[in-house]
C-alpha positions in Angstrom: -8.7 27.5 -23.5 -7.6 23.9 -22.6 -8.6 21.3 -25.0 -10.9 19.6 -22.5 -12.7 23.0 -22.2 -13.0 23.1 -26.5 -14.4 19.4 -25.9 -16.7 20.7 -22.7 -18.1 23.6 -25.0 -18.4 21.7 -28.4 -15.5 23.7 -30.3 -13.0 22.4 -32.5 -9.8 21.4 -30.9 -7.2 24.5 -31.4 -4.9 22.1 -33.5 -5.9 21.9 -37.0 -7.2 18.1 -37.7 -4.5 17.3 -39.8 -1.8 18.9 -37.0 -3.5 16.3 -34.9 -3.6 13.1 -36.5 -0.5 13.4 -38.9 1.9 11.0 -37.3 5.5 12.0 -36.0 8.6 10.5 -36.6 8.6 8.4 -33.7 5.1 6.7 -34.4 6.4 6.0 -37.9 9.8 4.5 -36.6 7.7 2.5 -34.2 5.1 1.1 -37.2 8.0 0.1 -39.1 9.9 -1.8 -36.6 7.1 -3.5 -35.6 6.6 -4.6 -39.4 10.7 -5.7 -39.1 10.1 -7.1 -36.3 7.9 -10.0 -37.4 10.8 -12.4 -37.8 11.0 -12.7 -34.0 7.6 -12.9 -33.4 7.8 -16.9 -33.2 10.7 -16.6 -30.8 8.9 -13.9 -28.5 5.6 -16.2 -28.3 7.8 -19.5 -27.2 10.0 -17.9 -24.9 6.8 -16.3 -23.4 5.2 -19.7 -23.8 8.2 -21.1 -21.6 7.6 -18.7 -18.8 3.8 -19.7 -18.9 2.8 -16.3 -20.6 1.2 -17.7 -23.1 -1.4 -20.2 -24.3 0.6 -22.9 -26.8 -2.6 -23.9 -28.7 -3.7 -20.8 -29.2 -0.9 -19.0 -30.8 -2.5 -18.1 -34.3 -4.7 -15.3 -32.6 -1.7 -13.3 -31.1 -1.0 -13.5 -35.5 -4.8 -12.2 -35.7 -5.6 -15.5 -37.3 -8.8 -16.4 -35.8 -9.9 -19.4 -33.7 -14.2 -19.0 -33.9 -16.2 -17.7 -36.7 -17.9 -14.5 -36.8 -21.4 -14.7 -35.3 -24.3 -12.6 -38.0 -25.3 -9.4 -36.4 -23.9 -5.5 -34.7 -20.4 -7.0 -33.3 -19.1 -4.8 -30.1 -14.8 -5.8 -29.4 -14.0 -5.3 -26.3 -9.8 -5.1 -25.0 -9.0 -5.6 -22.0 -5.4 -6.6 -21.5 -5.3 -8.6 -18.0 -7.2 -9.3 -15.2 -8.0 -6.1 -13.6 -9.2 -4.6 -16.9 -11.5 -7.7 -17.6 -12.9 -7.1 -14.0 -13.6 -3.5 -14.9 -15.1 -4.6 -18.7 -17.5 -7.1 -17.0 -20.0 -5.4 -15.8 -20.3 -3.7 -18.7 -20.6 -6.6 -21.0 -22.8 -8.7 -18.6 -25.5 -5.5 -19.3 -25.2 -5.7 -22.9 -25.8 -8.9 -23.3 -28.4 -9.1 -20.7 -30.1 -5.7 -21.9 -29.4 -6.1 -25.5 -29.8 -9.8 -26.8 -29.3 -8.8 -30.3 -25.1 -7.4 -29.4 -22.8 -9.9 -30.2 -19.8 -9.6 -27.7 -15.9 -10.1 -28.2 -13.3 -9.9 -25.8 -9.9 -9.9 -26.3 -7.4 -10.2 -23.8 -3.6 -9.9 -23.5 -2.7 -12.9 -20.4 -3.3 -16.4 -19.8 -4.8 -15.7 -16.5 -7.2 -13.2 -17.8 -8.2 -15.8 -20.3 -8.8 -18.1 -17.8 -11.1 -15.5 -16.3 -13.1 -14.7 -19.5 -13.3 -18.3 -20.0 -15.2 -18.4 -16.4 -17.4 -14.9 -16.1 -18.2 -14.3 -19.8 -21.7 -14.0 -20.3 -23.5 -17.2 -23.0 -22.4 -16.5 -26.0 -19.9 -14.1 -25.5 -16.1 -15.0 -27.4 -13.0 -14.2 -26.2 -9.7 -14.4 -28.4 -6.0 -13.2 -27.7 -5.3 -10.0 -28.9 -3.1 -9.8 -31.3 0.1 -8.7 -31.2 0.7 -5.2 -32.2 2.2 -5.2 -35.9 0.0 -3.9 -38.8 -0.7 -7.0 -40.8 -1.8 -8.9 -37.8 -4.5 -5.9 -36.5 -5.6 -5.9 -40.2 -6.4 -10.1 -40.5 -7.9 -9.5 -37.1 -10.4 -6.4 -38.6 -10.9 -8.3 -41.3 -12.2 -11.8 -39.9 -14.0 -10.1 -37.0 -15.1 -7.0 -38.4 -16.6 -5.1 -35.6 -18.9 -2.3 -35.5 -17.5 -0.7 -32.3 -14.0 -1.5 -30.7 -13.7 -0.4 -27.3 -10.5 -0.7 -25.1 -10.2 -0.4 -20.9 -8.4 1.5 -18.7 -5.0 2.3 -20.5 -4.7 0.1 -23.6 -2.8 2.2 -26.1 -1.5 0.3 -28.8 -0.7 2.4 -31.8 -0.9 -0.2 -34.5 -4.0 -1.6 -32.9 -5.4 2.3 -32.4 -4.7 3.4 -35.9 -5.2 0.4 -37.6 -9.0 0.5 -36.2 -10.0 4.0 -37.0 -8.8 3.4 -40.6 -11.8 1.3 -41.1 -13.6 3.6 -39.4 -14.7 1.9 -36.6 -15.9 4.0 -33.8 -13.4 3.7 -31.4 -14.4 4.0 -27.3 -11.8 3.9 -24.1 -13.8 2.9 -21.0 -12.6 3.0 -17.6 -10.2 5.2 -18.8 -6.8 5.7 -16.6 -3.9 7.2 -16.4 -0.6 7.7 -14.1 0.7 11.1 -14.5 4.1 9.8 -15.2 2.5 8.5 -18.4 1.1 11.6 -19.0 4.2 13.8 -19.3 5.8 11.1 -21.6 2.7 11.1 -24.0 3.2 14.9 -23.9 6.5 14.9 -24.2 5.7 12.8 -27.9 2.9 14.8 -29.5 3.9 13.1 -32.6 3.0 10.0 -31.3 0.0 11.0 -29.0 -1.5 13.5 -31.0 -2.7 10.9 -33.8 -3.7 8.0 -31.4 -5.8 9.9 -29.0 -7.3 11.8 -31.6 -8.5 8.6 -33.0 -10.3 8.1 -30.5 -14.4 8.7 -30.5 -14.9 9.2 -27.3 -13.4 8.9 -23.9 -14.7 7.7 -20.3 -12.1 8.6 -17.7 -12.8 7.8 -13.9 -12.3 10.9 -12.6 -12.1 14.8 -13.6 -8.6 15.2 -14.2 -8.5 12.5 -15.7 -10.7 13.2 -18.3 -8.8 16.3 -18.1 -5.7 14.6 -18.9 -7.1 12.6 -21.9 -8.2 16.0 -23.3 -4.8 17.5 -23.4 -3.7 14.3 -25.2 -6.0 15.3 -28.2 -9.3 13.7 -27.4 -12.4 15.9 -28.5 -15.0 14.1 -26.1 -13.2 13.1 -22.6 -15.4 12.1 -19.8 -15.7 11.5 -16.0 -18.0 8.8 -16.0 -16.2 7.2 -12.2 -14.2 3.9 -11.6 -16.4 0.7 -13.5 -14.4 -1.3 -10.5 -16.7 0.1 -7.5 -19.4 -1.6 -9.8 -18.1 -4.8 -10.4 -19.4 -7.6 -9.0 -17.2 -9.7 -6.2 -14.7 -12.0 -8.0 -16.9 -15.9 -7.4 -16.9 -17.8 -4.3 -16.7 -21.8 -4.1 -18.8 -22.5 -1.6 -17.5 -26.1 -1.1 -14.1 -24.9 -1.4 -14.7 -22.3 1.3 -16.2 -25.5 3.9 -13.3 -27.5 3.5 -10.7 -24.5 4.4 -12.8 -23.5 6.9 -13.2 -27.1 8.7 -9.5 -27.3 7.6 -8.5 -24.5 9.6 -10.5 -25.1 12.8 -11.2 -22.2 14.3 -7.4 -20.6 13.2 -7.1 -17.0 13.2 -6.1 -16.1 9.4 -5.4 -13.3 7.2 -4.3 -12.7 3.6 -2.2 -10.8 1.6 -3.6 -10.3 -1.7 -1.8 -10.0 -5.1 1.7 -9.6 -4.0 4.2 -9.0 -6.2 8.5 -9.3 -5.9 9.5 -7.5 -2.5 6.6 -7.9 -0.3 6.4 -11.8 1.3 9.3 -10.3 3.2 7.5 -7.8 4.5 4.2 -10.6 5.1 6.9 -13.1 6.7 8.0 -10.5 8.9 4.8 -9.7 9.9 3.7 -13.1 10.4 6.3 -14.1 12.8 5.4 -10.6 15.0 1.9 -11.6 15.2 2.3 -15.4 15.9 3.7 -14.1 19.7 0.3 -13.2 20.0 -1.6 -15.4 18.1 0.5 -18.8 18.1 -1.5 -20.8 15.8 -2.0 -17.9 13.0 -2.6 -19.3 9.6 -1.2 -16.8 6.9 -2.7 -16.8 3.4 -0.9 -15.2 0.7 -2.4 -14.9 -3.0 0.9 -14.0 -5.1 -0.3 -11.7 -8.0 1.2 -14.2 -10.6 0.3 -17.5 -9.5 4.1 -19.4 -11.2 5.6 -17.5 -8.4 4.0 -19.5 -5.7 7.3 -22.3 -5.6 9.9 -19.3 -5.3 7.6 -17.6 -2.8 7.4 -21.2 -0.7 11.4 -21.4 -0.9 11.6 -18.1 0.8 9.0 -18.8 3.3 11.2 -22.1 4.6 14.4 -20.0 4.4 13.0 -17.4 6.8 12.3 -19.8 9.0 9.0 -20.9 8.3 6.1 -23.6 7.1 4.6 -22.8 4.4 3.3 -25.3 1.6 1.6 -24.5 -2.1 -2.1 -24.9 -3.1 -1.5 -26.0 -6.1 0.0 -29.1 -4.1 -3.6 -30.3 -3.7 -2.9 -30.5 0.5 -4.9 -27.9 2.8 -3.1 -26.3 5.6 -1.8 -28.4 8.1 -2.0 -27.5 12.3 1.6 -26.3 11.8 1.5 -24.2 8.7 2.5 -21.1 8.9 1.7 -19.9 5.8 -0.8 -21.1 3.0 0.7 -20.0 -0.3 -2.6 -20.0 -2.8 -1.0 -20.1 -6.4 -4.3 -21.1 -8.5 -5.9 -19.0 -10.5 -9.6 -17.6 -10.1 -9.7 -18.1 -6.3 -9.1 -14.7 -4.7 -12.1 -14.6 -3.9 -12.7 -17.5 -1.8 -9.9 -16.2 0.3 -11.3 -12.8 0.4 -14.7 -14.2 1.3 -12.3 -16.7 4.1 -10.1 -14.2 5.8 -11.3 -10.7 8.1 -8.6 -9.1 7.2 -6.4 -8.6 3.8 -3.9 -6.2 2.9 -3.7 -5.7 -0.3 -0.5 -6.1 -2.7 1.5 -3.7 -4.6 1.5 -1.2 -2.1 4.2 -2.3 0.3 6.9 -1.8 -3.1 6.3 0.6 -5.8 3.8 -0.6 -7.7 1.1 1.7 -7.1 -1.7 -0.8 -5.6 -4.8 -2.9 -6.8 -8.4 -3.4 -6.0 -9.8 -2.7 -2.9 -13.4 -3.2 -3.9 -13.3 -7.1 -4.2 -11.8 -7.5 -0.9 -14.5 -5.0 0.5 -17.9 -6.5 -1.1 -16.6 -10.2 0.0 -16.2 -8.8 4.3 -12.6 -8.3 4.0 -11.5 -5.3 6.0 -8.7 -3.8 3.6 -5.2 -2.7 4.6 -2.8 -0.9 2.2 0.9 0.2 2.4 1.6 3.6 0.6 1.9 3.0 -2.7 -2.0 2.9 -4.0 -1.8 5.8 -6.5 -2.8 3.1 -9.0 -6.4 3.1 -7.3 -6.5 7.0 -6.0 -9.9 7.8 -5.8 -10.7 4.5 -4.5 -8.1 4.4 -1.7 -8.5 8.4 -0.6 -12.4 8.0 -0.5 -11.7 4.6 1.7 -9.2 6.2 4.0 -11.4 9.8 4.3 -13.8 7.4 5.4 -12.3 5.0 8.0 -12.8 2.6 6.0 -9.3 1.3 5.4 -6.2 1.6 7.0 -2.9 2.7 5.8 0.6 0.8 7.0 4.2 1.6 6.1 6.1 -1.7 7.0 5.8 -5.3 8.8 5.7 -3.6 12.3 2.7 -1.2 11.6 1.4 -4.1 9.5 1.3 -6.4 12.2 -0.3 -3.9 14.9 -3.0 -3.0 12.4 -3.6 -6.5 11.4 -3.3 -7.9 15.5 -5.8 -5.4 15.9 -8.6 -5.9 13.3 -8.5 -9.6 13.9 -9.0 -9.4 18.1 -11.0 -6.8 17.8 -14.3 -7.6 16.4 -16.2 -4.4 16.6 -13.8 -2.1 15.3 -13.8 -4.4 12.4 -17.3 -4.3 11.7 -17.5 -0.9 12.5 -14.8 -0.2 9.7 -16.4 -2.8 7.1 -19.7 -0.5 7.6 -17.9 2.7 6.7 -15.9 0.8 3.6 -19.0 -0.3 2.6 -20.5 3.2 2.4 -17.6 4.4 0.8 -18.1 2.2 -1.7 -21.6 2.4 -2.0 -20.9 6.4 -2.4 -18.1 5.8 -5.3 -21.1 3.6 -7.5 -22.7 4.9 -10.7 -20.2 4.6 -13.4 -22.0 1.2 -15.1 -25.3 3.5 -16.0 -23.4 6.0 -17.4 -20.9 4.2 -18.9 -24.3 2.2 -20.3 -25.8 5.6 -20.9 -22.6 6.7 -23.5 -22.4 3.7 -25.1 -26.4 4.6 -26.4 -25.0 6.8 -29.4 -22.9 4.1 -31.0 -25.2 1.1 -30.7 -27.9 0.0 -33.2 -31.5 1.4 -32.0 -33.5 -1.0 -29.9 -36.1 -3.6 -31.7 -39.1 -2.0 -31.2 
């Protein structure tokens, strides 16, 4: 019997408890350098500071010194490391506070631009702090200050010192949204002396498929769960609507089109594509949204070495009659160029990277396009592309033709936004149950 089938039918895991959570030799290895390592710690946070990766004034939470005082009241932590897992989080904290009034919310976060984002879409009264970095004394002074009565992390945030650290104050400990490559996978299993004792820890897990769940199970949890994908929930990322008149009088009736959260590797691929479609369509406007925005200047200098006009957002200028390419390196406003262009492809797919979102793009009338690296977003992608409701390229010639297509073709464009959007529609349902779990380890309503 598998473990998730012990879980399924109540039984105790196979493994005695202490088999599961005694830790290996690798876990301790990795506790103690992390407790050597604290030296450096000063040095990591400015170099990362340097690069823009961190926050200068708000160092003392990575140390789990914190920067607010606890409010009175049942405290629920939420982790979510960067944006995507915030985006999946949010849903689920905008119910709690608006269903449950006497929850006090915290959100930690692991990036600037995800703090930027909880800054924005936090619900009144919500905090958000850095998490801190993962050495034992720091998770402790974190507990301590904040102690919360339910910690629960997103998607794939496995920290041992922050895992372990938690259950010993026996806090019950929740991972939502719950993820995980299969790559990752055979390495955890390949450790049981390491995964065995965090996974184990954990109270209870909500994967976003079955063999995921299934996955989590092997690992040592005793309650894994398909609950589905919290992102097909979410709600669109905001839309300025003054922002969105002056690009659109800006652009004059331009045809346009975006690529979304690229990463290293693919403007090549979006130049390339450009300068194909601009035979057909001389006065194209291409938009691209780079994945990490301090890449925008490197991205520009590439643009004008391949021959073409491109210019930054963060310039303050909006694009010009002969710009070729818009490069949009703010933070927080994907989704005014989701909500501007017919047409995105999304990034991370054309390099191995395994994908992002789909949804967003989707929900604000973007028809999506993806190269052939989504396995990041499986079930979203193979539901989307079952249904018509996407479209799959493998390099900047396909990508052109798909794109020249969708954007002179207006029907067949609306035809595949309707079946995206029942797609979509048919992948929704994780926030009730994930609200539905989440029942047992919250306080019992004022009556």
């Amino acid at each position: 019997m598998t473990a998730r089938a012990y879980a399924l039918a109540g039984a105790t895991d196979p493994l005695s408890k202490e088999a599961r959570t005694k830790p290996g030799l690798s876990l301790k290895t990795y506790r103690l350098a992390t407790k050597l390592a604290a030296p450096v710690a000063p040095a990591i946070l400015a170099w990362r500071t340097r690069r823009g990766k961190e926050e200068p004034d708000r160092h003392a939470e990575r140390y789990g010194r914190a920067s607010a005082p606890r409010p009175s009241g049942f405290l629920a932590w939420f982790h979510a490391a960067s944006v995507g897992e915030v985006n999946a989080a949010l849903p689920v904290i905008d119910a709690i506070a608006r269903e449950r009034p006497d929850i006090r919310l915290l959100l930690t976060t692991a990036t600037v631009t995800s703090a930027r984002l909880a800054r924005e879409r936090l619900p009144k009264g919500a905090i958000h702090q850095f998490v801190p970095l993962d050495r034992q004394s720091y998770i402790r002074r974190f507990l301590a200050h904040w102690r919360p009565e339910l910690a629960v992390l997103v998607e794939s945030e496995i920290w041992p010192n922050l895992v372990l650290e938690t259950k010993a104050e026996k806090i019950p400990l929740l991972l939502i949204n719950g993820r995980m490559s299969m790559s990752s996978f055979k390495a955890w299993r390949r450790r049981p002396g390491i995964s065995r004792p965090l996974f184990s820890a954990f109270d209870l897990v909500l994967a976003q498929n079955d063999s995921l769940a299934e996955r989590f199970a092997q690992l040592g949890v005793t309650d894994s769960r398909n609950a589905g994908n919290l992102k097909a929930d979410a709600p669109p990322p905001p839309v300025n609507a003054e922002d969105k008149a002056q690009l659109t009088a800006a652009l004059a009736g331009r045809p346009v089109w975006l690529a979304a959260s690229t990463h290293p590797g693919e403007e090549e691929v979006i130049a390339a594509a450009h300068t194909l479609m601009k035979r057909t369509l001389p006065d194209l406007l291409t938009i691209i949204v780079p994945r990490h925005p301090d890449r925008g200047p490197d991205i520009v200098e590439l643009l004008r070495a391949s021959g073409l006009k491109a210019m930054l957002r963060s310039g303050g200028g909006m694009p010009e009659t002969g710009t070729d390419v818009y490069v949009a390196d703010t933070i927080g406003e994907l989704g005014l160029f989701y909500a501007l262009a017919p047409v995105a492809v999304i990034g991370g797919s054309m390099v191995a990277r395994g994908g992002q979102n789909p949804v967003e793009a989707i929900k604000l009338g973007a028809a999506v396009l993806t190269g052939p690296n989504w396995q990041n977003f499986r079930d979203s992608y193979a539901e989307l592309l079952k249904a018509g409701g996407c479209k799959e390229v493998g390099d900047a010639g396909s990508l052109a033709t798909v794109a020249l297509e969708l954007l002179q073709d207006d029907a067949a464009r609306g035809a595949m936004m309707v079946r995206a959007e029942a797609a979509i529609a048919a992948m929704s349902g994780a926030l009730p149950r994930t609200l539905a779990a989440f029942e047992t380890y919250l306080p019992p309503k004022a009556s």
